[in-house]
C-alpha positions in Angstrom: -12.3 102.7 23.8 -15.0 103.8 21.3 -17.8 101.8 20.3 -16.7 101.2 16.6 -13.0 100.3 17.7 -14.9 97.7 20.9 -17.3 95.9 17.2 -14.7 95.7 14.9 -12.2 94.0 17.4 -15.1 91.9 18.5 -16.0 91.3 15.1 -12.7 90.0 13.8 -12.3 87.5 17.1 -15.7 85.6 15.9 -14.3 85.4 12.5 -11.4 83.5 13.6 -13.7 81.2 14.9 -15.5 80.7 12.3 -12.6 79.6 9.8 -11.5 77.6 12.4 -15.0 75.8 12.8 -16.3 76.3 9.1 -12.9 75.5 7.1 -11.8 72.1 8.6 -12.0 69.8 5.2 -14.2 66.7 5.3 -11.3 64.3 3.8 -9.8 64.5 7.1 -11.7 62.3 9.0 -11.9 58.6 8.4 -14.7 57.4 7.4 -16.5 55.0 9.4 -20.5 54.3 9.3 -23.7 56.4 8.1 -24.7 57.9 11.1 -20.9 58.9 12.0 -21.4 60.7 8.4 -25.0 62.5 8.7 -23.7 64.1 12.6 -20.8 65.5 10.2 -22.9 67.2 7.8 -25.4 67.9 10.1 -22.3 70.1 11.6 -21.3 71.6 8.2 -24.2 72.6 7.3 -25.2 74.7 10.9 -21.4 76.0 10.0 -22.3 77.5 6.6 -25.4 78.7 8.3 -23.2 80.1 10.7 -21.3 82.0 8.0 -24.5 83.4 6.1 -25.2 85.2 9.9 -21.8 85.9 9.9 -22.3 88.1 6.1 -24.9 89.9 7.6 -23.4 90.9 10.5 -20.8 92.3 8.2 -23.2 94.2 6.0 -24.5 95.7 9.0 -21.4 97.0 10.3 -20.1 98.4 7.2 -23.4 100.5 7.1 -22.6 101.2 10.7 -18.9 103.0 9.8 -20.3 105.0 7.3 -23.1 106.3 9.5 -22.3 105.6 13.1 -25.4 107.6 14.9 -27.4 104.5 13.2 -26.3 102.5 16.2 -28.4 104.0 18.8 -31.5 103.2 16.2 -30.7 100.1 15.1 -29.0 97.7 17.5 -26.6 95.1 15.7 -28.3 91.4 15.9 -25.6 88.9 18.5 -25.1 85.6 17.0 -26.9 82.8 18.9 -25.3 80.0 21.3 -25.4 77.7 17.8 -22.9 79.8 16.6 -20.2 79.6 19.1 -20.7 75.4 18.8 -17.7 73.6 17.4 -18.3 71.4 14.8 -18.0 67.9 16.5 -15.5 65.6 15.3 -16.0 61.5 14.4 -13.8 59.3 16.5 -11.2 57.5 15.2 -12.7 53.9 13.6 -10.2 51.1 14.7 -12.4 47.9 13.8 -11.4 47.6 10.2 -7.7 48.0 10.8 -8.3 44.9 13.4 -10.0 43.0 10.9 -7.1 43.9 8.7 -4.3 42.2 10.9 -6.8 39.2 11.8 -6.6 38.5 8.0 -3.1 39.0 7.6 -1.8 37.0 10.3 -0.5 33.5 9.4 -2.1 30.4 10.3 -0.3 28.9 13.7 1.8 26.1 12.7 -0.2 22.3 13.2 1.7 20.3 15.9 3.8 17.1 14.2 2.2 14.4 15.2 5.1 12.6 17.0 6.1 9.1 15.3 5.7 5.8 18.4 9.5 4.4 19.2 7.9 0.4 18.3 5.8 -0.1 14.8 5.6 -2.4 11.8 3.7 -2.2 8.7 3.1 -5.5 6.9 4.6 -5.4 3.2 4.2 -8.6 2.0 4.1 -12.2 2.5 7.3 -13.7 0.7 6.6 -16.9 1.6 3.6 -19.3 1.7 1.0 -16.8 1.2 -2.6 -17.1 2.8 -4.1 -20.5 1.8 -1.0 -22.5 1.0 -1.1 -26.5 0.7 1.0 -28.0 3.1 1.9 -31.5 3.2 1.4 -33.1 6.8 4.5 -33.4 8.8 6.4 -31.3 6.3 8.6 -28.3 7.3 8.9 -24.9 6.0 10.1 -21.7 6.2 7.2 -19.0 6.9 8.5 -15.4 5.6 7.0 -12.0 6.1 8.1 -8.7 4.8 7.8 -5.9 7.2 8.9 -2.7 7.5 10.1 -0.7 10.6 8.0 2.6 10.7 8.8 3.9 14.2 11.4 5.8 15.4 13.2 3.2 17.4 16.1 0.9 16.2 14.8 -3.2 15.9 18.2 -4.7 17.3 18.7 -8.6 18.6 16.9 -7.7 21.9 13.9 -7.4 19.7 11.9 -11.1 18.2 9.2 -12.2 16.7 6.7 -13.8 19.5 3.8 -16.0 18.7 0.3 -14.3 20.4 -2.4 -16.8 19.4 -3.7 -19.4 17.2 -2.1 -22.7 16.1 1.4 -23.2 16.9 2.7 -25.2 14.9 6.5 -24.4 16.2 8.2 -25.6 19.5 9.3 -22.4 20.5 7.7 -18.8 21.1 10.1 -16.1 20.6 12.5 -15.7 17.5 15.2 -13.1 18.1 16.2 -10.7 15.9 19.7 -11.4 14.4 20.3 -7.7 12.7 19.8 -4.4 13.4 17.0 -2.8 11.3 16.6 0.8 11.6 13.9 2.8 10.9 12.5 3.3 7.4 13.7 -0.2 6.3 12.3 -2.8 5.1 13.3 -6.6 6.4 12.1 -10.3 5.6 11.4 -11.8 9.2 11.1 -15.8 9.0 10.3 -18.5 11.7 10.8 -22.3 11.1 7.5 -24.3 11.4 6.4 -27.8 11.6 2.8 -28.5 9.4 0.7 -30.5 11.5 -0.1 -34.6 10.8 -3.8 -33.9 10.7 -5.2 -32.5 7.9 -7.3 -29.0 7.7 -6.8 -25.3 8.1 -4.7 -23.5 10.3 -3.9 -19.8 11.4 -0.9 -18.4 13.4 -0.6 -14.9 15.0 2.7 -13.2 15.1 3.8 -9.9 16.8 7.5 -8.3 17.6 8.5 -7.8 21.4 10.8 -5.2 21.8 13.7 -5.0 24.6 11.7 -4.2 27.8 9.5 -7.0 27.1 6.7 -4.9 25.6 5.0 -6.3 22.4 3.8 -4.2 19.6 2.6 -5.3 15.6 1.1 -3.5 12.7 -2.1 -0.9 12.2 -2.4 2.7 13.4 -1.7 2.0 16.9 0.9 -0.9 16.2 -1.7 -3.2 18.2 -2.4 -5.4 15.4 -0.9 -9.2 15.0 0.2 -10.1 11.8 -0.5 -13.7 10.9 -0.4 -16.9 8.3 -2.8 -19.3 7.5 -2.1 -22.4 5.7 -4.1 -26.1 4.6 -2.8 -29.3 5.5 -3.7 -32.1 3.0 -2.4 -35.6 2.7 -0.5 -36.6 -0.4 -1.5 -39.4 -2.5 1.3 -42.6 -0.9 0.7 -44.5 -4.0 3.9 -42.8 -5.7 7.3 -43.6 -5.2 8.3 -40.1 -5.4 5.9 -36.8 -4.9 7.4 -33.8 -6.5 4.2 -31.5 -5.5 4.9 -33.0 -1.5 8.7 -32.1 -1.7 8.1 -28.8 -3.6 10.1 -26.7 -0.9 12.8 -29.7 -0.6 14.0 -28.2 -4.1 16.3 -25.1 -4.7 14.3 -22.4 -6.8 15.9 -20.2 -9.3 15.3 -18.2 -12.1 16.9 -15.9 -14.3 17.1 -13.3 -11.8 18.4 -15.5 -8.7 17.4 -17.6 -5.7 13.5 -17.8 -5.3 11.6 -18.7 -1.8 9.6 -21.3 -1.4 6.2 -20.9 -1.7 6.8 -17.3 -3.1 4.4 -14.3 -4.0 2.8 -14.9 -7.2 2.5 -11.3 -8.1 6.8 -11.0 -7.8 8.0 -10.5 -11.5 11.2 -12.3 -10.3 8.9 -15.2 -11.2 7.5 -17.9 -8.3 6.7 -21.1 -7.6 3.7 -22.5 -5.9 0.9 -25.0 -5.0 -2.0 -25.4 -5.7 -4.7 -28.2 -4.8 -8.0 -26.6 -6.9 -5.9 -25.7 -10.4 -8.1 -24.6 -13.4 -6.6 -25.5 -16.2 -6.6 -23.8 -19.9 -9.1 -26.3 -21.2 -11.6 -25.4 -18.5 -11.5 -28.5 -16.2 -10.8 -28.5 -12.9 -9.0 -30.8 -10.5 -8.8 -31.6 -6.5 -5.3 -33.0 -6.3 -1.8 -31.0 -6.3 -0.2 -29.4 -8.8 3.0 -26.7 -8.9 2.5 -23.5 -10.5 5.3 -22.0 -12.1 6.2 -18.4 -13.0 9.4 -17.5 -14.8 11.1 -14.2 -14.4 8.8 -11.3 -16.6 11.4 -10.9 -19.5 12.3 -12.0 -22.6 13.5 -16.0 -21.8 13.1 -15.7 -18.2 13.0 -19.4 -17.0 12.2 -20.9 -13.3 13.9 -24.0 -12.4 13.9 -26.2 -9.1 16.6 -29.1 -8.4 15.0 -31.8 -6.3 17.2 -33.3 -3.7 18.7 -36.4 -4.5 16.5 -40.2 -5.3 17.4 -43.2 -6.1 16.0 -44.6 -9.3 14.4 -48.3 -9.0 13.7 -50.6 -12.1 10.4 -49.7 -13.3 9.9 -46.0 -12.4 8.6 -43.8 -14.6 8.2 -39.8 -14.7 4.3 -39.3 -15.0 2.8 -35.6 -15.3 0.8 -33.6 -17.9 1.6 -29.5 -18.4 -0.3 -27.1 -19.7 -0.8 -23.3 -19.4 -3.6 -22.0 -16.2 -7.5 -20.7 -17.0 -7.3 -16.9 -18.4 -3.1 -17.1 -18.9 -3.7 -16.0 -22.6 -0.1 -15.0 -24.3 1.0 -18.3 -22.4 4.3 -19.6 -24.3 6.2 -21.8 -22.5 9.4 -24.7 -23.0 8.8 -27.3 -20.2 11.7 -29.5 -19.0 12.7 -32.4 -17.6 16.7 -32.8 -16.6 18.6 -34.8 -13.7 22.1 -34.9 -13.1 24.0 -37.4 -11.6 24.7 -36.6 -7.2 28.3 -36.0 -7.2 28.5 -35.3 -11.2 27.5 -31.6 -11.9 26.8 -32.5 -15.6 22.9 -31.7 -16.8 21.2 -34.7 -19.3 17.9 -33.8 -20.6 15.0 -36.1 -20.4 12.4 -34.2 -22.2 11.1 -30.6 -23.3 8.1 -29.7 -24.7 6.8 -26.4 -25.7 3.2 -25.1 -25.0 0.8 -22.6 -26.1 -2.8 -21.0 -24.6 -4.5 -23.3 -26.8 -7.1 -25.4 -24.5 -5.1 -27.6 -24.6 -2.6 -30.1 -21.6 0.0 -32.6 -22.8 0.3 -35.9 -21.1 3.5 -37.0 -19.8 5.3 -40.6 -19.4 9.3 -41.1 -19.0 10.6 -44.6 -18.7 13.4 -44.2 -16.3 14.5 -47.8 -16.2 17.7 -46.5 -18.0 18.6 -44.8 -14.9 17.7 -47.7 -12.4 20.3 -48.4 -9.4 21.4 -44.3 -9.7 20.8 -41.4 -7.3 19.8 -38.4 -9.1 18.7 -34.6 -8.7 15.6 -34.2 -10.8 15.1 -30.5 -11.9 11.9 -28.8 -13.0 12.1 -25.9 -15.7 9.7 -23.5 -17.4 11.0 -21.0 -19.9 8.9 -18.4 -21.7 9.0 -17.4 -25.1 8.2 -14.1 -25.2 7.2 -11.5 -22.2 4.2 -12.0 -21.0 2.6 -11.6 -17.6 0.6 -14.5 -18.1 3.3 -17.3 -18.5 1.7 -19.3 -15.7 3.0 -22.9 -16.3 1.7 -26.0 -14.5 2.8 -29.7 -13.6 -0.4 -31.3 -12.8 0.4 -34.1 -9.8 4.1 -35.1 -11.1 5.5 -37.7 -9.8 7.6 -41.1 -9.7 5.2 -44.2 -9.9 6.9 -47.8 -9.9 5.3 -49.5 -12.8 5.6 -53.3 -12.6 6.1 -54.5 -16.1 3.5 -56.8 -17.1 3.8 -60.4 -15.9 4.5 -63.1 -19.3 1.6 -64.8 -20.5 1.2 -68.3 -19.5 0.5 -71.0 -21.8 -3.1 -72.8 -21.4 -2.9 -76.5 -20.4 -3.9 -78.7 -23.0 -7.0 -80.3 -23.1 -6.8 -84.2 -22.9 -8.6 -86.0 -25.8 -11.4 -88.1 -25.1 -10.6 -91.9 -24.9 -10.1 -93.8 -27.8 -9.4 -90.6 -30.2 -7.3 -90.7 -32.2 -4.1 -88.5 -31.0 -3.9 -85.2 -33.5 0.1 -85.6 -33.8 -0.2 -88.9 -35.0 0.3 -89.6 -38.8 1.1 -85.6 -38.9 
């Protein structure tokens, strides 16, 4: 083969290399980081150099077809080693697609938090709340209103077991006489005895479930929940206390049976004791007195039937009624009824209506008419209007035997000093 058929073949082999090196479009790669950049242009630009060689090579062999005894003269210049060099090419970047599914991914799902089998969560006290007077001796029914938040069933293997403070019961466990699932709400109650001493006492309850273990309120169900109540001697100078008896009575108002002592927030309407009242006109007193609430509505009333007493000759009905301290909007009818044990018919003995004024009302009902009967007494309180302040008192009512007054008796007369004259004579 002749020399200008051995340079043009050769020459058309390093052109195809040279589109294949030179052409390969910059959008192709991904783009990654400067430096990854810079080595790519570095290689594109040592390309187009590459290409400018590549022109001149050309030149020369065109000059070299038209004259080819110029080749023994003027020998062709051989690209360099840097012109065989493929252009290097970036690696593939991964770490921003990674960061991309990191991001994406959703968050793992929180483990629940599995609910215990045994807990309660106090409510409410229903029933003698925290600081009730207690008359010594006296029974009563203490109430609590818990709910069942645990997973487990409270049937009659479960009772309520006293932990610690004063017992004032003869007995430690109460069982359970209902089933009370989960989720619901129940009123749990335990017969006690108030001491004969007076002061302050404090009981602590929890619930034992059916393998014995016991278990109460809080977060970890460790907790006790508890009552604490005052024991105070009653005046025995009355023939009848109805502040002492208070729970002996049936409580209703216009929206059913109450408990005894009851809530004083419930807008059912409560009764309860107190033995420090403040009264509208600012005084204050140390001895008992029952605070009434009727139901919150238009005429809600409270009333309580006493059990039954038998009226003696000279007993009389003594109280004085009045609205509490700060019960502005007070408005209530106060009365006095009995009926007859055995007759259901109601008599009225007195009502009287009072307003937030500053002012109390003195009370004193002869009962002499009703000597030699036995009688339910019953205490009302009806509101006028709707307020949430109807709070009604009877201040230390009660049955006192008033002895009527004993007749005069007539001053002896005087004898008349000797030899007077006597005044009858010559009258």
């Amino acid at each position: 083969m002749n020399k200008p058929v051995l340079l043009k073949a050769a020459l058309f082999s390093l052109l195809a290399m040279l589109i294949i090196n030179a052409c390969v479009p910059v959008a192709a790669y991904p783009t990654a980081d400067d430096d990854l950049i810079a080595a790519y242009v570095a290689g594109t630009v040592q390309a187009r150099e590459t290409q400018q060689a590549f022109e001149g090579v050309v030149a020369q062999l065109t000059q070299h077809a038209a004259n080819p005894t110029a080749v023994e003269t003027e020998p062709l210049p051989f690209p360099t080693e840097a012109f065989f060099t493929a252009t290097p090419v970036p690696p593939t970047v991964t770490a921003q697609v990674i960061k991309i599914i990191t991001a994406t991914q959703a968050p793992p799902t929180p483990t629940s938090i599995p609910i215990p089998c045994d807990r309660a969560e106090f409510v409410r006290d229903v029933t003698f709340l925290d600081g009730s007077v207690i008359a010594p001796g006296a029974t009563f029914s203490k109430i609590w209103r818990l709910k069942n938040s645990g997973s487990c069933t409270w049937n009659s293997n479960y009772a309520l077991v006293f932990v610690d403070g004063d017992a004032l019961h003869s007995y430690n466990i109460v069982p359970l006489n209902r089933n009370i699932y989960p989720g619901e709400t129940a009123d749990l109650s335990v017969e006690l005895t108030a001491p004969t001493k007076q002061g302050h006492y404090k009981s602590f309850w929890m619930i034992r479930n059916s393998t014995g273990q016991r278990f109460g309120i809080g977060k970890y169900a460790d907790k006790a929940f508890w009552f604490d109540i005052y024991v105070k001697p009653f005046s025995k100078d009355y023939a009848y206390d109805f502040a002492a008896d208070v729970c002996e009575a049936t409580w209703r108002s216009s929206s059913g049976k109450l408990s005894c002592m009851g809530d004083t927030g419930d807008p059912d309407g409560s009764v309860s004791l107190l033995d420090n009242p403040l009264f509208e006109n600012g005084r204050r007193e140390d001895e008992l007195t029952i605070w009434m609430r009727p139901q919150i509505t238009r005429g809600g009333w409270i009333s309580g039937i006493y059990p039954g007493y038998q009226v003696k000759d000279g007993d009389h009905f003594r109280t004085a009624i009045g609205c509490l301290y700060d019960s502005k909007g007070c408005e209530l009818t106060f009365s006095l009824d009995y009926q007859e044990v055995g007759n259901n018919r109601i008599k009225n003995l007195g009502s009287w209506v009072e307003h937030y004024d500053g002012e109390i009302n003195s009370i004193d009902i002869d009962l002499s008419a009703l000597a030699g009967s036995r009688v339910n007494f019953i205490l009302s309180v009806t509101t006028h209007g709707r307020s949430e302040n109807a709070d009604g008192f009877w201040f230390v009512p009660s049955i006192r035997s008033i002895k009527p007054p004993d007749p005069p008796t007539q001053a002896p007369t005087a004898p008349s000093p000797q030899g007077a004259p006597d005044a009858t004579l010559g009258s």
